[in-house]
VOGU-3710 file (C-alpha; in Angstrom, 3 decimals, decimal comma):
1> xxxxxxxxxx> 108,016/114,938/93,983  108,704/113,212/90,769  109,482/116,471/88,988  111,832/118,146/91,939  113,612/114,185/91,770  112,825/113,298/94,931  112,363/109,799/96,600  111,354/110,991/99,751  110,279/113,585/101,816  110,423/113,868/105,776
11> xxxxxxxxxx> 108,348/116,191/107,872  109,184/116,833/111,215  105,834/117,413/113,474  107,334/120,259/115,419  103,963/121,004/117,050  104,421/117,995/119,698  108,073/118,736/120,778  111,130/117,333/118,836  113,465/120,276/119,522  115,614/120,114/122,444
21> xxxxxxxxxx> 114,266/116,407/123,139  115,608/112,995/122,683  112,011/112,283/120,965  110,715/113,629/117,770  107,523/112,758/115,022  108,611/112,007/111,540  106,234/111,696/108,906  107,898/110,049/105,702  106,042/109,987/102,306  107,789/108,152/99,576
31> xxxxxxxxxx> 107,606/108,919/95,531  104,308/107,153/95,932  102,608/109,245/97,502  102,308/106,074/100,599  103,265/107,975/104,144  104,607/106,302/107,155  104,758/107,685/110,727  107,555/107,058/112,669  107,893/108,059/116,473  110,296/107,974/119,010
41> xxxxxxxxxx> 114,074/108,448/119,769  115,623/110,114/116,949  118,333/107,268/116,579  114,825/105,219/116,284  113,604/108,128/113,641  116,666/107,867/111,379  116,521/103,961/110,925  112,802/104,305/109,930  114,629/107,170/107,613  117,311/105,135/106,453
51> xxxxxxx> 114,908/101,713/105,930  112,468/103,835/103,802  114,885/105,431/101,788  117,031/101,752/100,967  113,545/100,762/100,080  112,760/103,237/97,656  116,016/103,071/95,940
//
């Protein structure tokens, strides 16, 4: 990650759903290496999204 630049990366779990759904499974792993699950409504998803990424800036 460190030499692509990257501060995160998000991987949607399309093997449970997610696509034409209101819920979804997000894993986020941060420059770190540290990954975080997130699960739920997608409006739910993106402010895990958006909180992780504010917090690795």
């Amino acid at each position: 990650m460190q030499s692509a630049h990257l501060d995160l990366v998000v991987a949607n779990d399309v093997s449970r759903g997610g696509m034409g759904t209101d819920d979804n499974r997000v894993i986020i792993i941060d420059r770190q290496g540290r990954r975080t699950e997130a699960a739920g409504k997608k409006s739910l998803i993106a402010e895990a999204i958006i909180d992780a990424l504010l917090e690795a800036l």
